[in-house]
C-alpha positions in Angstrom: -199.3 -26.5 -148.9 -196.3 -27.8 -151.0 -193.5 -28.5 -149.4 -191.6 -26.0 -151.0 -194.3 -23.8 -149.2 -193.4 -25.5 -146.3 -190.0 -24.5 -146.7 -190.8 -20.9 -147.3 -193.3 -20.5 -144.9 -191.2 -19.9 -141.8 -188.7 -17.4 -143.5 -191.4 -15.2 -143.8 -191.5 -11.9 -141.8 -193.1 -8.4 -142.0 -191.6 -5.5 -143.7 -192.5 -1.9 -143.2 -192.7 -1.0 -146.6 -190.9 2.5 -146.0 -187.7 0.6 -144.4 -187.1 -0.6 -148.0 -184.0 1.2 -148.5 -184.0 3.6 -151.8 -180.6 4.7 -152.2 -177.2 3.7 -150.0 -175.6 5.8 -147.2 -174.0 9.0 -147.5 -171.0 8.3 -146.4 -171.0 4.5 -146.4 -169.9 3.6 -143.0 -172.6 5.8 -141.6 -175.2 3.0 -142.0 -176.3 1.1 -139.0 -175.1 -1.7 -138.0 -176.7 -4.8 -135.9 -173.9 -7.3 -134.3 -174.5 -10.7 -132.8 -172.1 -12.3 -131.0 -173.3 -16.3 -130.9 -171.2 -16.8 -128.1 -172.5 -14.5 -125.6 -176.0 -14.3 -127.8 -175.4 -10.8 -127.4 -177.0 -8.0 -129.7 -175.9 -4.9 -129.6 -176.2 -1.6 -132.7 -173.4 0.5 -133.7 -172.6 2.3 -137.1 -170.9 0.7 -139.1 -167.9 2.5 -139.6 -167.0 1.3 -136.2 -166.9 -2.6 -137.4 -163.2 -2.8 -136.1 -164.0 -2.5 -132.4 -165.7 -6.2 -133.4 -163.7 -8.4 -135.1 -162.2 -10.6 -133.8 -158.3 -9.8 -133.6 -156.6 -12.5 -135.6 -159.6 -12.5 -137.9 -158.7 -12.3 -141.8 -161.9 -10.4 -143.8 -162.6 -11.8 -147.2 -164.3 -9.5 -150.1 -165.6 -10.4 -153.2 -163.8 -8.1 -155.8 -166.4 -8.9 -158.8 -167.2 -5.8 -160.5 -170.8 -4.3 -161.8 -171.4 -3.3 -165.8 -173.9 -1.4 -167.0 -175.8 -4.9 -168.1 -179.4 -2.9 -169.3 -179.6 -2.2 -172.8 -183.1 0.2 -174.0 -183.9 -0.8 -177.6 -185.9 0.1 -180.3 -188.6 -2.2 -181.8 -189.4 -1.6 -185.7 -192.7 -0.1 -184.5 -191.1 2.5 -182.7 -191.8 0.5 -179.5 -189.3 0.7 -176.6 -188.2 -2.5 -174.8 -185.8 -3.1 -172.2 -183.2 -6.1 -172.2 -181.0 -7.3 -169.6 -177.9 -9.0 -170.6 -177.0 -12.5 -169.4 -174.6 -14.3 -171.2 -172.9 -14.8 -174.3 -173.9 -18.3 -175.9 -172.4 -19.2 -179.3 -172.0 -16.0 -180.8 -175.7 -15.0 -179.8 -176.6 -13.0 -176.3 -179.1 -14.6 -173.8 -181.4 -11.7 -172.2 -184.1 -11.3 -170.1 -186.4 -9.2 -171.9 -189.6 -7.1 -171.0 -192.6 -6.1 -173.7 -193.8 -8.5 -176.5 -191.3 -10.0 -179.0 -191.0 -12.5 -181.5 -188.4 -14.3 -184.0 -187.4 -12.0 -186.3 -187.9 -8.6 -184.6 -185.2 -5.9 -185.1 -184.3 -4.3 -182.2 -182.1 -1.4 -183.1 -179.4 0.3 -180.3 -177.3 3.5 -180.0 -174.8 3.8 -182.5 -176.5 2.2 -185.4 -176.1 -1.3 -183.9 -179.0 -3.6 -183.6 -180.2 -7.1 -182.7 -182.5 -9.9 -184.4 -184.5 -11.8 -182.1 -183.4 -15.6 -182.9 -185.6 -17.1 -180.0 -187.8 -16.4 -177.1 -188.8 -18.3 -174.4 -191.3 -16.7 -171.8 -189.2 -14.0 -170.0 -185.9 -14.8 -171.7 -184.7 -14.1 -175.5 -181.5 -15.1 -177.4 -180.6 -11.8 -179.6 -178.0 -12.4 -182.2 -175.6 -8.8 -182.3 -175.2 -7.1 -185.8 -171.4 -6.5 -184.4 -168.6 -8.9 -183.3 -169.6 -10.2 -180.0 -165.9 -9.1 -178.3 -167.5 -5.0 -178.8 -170.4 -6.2 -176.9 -169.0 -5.0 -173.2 -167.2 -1.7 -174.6 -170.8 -1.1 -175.7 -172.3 -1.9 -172.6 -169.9 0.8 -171.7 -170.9 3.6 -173.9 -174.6 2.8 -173.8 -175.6 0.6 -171.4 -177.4 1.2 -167.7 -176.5 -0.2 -164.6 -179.4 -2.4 -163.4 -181.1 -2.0 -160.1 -182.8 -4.6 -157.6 -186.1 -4.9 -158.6 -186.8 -3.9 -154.7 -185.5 0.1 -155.5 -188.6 1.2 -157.9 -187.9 4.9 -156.8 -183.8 5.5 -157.0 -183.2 9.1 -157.2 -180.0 8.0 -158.9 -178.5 9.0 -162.3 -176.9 6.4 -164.4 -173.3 8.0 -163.5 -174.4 7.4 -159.8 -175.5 4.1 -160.1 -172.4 3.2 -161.6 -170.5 5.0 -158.7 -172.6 4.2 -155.5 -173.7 0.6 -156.9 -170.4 -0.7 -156.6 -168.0 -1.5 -154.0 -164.5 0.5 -153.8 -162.7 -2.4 -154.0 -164.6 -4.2 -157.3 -161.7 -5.6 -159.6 -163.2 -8.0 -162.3 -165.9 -7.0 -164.3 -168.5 -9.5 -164.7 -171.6 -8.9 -162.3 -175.2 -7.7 -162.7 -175.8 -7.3 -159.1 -173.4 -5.9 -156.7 -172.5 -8.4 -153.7 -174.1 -5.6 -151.4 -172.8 -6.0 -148.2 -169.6 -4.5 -149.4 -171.2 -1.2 -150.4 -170.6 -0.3 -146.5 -166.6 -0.2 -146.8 -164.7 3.1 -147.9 -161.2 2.6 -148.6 -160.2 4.5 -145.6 -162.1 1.6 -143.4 -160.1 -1.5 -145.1 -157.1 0.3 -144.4 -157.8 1.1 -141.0 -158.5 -2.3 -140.7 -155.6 -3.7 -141.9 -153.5 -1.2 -140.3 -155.7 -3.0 -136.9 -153.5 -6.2 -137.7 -156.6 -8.2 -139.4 -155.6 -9.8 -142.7 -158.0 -8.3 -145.9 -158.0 -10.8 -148.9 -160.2 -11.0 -151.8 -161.9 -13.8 -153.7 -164.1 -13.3 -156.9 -167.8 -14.8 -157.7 -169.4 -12.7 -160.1 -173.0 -12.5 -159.3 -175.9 -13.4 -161.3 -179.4 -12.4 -161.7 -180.4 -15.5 -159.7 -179.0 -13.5 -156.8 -182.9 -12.1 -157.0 -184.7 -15.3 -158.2 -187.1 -16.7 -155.8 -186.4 -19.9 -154.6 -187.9 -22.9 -157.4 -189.7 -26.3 -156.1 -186.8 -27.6 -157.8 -184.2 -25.7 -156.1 -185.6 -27.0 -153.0 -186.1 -30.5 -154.4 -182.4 -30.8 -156.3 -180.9 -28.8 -153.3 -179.0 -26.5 -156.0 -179.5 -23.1 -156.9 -178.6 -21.0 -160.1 -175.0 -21.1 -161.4 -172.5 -18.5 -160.5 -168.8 -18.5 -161.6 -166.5 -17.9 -159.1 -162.4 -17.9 -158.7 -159.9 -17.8 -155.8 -156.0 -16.8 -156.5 -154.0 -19.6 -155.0 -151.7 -17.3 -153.0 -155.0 -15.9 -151.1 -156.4 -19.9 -150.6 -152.7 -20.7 -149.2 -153.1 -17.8 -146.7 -156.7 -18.4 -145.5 -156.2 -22.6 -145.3 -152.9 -21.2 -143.0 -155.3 -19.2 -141.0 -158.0 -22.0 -141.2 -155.5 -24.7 -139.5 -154.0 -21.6 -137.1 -158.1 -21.0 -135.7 -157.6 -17.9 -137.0 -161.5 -16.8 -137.9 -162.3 -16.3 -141.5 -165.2 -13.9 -141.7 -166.9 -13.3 -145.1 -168.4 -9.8 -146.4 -171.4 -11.0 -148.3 -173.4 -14.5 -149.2 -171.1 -14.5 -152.7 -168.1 -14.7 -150.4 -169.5 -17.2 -148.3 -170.8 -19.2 -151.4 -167.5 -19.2 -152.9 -165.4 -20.5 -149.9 -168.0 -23.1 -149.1 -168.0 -24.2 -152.5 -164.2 -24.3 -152.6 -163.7 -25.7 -149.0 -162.9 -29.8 -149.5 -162.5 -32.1 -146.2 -158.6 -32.6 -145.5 -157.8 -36.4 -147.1 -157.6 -37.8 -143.5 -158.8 -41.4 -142.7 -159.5 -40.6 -139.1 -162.2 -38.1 -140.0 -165.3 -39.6 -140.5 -167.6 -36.1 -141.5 -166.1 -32.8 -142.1 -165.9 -30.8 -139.0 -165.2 -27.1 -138.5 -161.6 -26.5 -139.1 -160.7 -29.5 -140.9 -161.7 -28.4 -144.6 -159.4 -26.0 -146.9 -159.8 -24.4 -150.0 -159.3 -26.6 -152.8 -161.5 -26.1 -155.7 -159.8 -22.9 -156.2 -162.2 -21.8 -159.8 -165.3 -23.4 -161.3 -169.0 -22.7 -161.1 -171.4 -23.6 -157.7 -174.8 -23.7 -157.5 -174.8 -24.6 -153.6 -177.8 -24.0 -151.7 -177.1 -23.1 -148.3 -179.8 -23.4 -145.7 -180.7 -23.8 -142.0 -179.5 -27.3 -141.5 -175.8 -27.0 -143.3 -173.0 -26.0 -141.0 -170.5 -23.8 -142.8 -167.2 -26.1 -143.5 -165.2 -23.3 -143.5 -166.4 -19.9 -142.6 -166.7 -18.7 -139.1 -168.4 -15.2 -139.5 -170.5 -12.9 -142.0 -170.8 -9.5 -142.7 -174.9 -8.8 -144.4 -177.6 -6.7 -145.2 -181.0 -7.4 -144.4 -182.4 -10.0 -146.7 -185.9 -10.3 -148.8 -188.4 -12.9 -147.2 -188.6 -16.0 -148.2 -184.8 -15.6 -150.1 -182.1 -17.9 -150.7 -179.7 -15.2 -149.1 -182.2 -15.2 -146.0 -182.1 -19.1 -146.0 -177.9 -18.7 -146.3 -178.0 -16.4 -143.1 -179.4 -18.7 -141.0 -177.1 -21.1 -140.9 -175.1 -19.1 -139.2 -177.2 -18.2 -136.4 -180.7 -20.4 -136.6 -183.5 -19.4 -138.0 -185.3 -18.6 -135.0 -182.5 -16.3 -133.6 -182.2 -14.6 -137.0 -185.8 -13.5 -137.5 -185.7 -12.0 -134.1 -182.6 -10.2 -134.9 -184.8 -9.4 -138.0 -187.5 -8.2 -135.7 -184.7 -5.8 -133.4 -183.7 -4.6 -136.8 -187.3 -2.9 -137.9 -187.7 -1.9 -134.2 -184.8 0.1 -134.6 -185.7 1.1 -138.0 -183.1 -0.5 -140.0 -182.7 0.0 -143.8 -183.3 -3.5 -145.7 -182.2 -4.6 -148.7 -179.3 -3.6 -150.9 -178.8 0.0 -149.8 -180.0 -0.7 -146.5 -177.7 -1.4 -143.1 -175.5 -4.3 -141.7 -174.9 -7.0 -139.8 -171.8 -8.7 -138.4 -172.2 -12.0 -137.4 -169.4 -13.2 -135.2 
């Protein structure tokens, strides 16, 4: 066994294969939700719409506001062939993809509207296309023609394209720049947010638009470089001046989603104070406000400056399942896991909630 194996190995759990959720719920605070208290180690299952009877009082909740496009493009080979590309970033006037079917340098691959692509290079699962258009039309393209992508979990999404693009997104997405929605706001309608700040709890938003490493499986380099794939992120300075106020008040800072928690914990510095040997819990604040992280959150690292999470269900063996359990031990979060199936939870990105408080 390697030792990434090793690593793996005990984030591993059982999945009914039916409990893999298809599509989200109808409304969205209907899903279930699971709540662990780490204080009392108390579990107890709600629905999620009644999230506010949880938080804590003085808590402030922090969304990630990045926005989904329609990131899947269906092109024509010269054959005739059909292949599916999934944009990934613009590089140098060229568009890196990850691309299905066979291709080569050279190949046309023609799109709606009479525009097409030449392959310039491949490389395994990836190709670099270079557009027949200026590469500022690319996204209003996108737009017209392209198709929201999916997790690769969802193989039977009853979904049209215009309701992926309405129920794969959370009511409060801002910036566009996602392929994957940070799923664990999915479960918020607007009427919840505002009955939650009308509760007195402080709602603020950060951005970290989420890449298609979201879904990777963890690498034996991740594991070995302790860094995972890069994802931008950004934090306005009047929200990092109210949560570092809350931080140094105790006031709890509880993130909706692993993006949200990646981007504090990647903007969180210890304060510059000599008596402070190692950063402890309430002594970091936000000071790398934009840039890109590629941390890798596991078991072992204490969040610096979060103090709760709102999730879905994660994949085994995940990154995002890794990210959980430092919050609440691994042990302790695969038997939450375990409670969740008994009670025949929904996993995944359509599936049901946790609060972590």
């Amino acid at each position: 066994m390697t030792s990434l194996d090793s690593a793996l190995a005990p984030f591993d759990y059982a999945l009914p294969p039916e409990l893999v959720a298809q599509s989200p719920a109808i409304p969205r605070d209907s899903a279930k939700m699971l709540v662990y208290d780490r204080g009392s180690k108390r579990t107890s299952f709600d629905i999620f719409r009644n999230i506010i009877d949880y938080l804590p009082h003085d808590c402030v909740l922090v969304f990630n506001q990045t926005k989904v496009f329609p990131a899947r493009m269906r092109l024509t080979k010269e054959t005739g062939g059909k292949i599916s590309v999934l944009y990934l970033e613009e590089h140098h006037g060229r568009v890196r993809t990850m691309a299905e079917g066979k291709l080569k340098p050279g190949d046309r691959l023609d799109w709606e509207g009479g525009h097409f692509f030449m392959v310039e290079e491949r490389d395994g699962k990836f190709a670099m296309l270079k557009p027949s258009f200026p590469m500022e039309e690319l996204r209003s393209l996108l737009e017209t023609y392209g198709e929201t992508p999916l997790p690769p979990y969802i193989k039977e999404s009853p979904l049209t394209e215009e309701q992926r693009r309405a129920e794969y997104q959370t009511v409060y997405a801002q910036q566009t720049g996602s392929v994957a929605a940070p799923t664990a706001g999915l479960h918020f309608t607007d009427d919840l947010i505002k009955k939650i700040e009308q509760s007195g709890r402080h709602v603020r938003y950060v951005t970290l638009h989420v890449g298609l490493g979201t879904f990777a499986p963890v690498t034996e380099e991740h594991w070995k470089e302790k860094k995972l794939h890069e994802e931008w992120y950004e934090i306005d300075p009047a929200t990092a001046h109210l949560l570092n106020e809350a931080k140094r008040e105790h006031r709890p800072i509880i993130a909706v989603g692993t993006t949200t928690v990646r981007t504090l914990e990647s903007a969180a510095q210890p304060m510059n104070d000599p008596s402070v040997e190692t950063p402890r819990r309430g002594v970091s604040t936000l000071q790398r406000l934009t840039g890109v992280t590629d941390i890798f959150i596991t078991e072992n690292d204490r969040p610096q400056f979060v103090d709760g999470l709102v999730t879905n269900f994660h994949v085994p063996r995940s990154s995002l399942l890794m990210l959980v359990s430092a919050f609440t031990g691994r042990e302790r979060l695969l038997d939450l896991y375990r409670q969740a199936i008994d009670q025949r939870f929904r996993f995944f990105s359509f599936g049901d909630g946790m609060l972590i408080i």
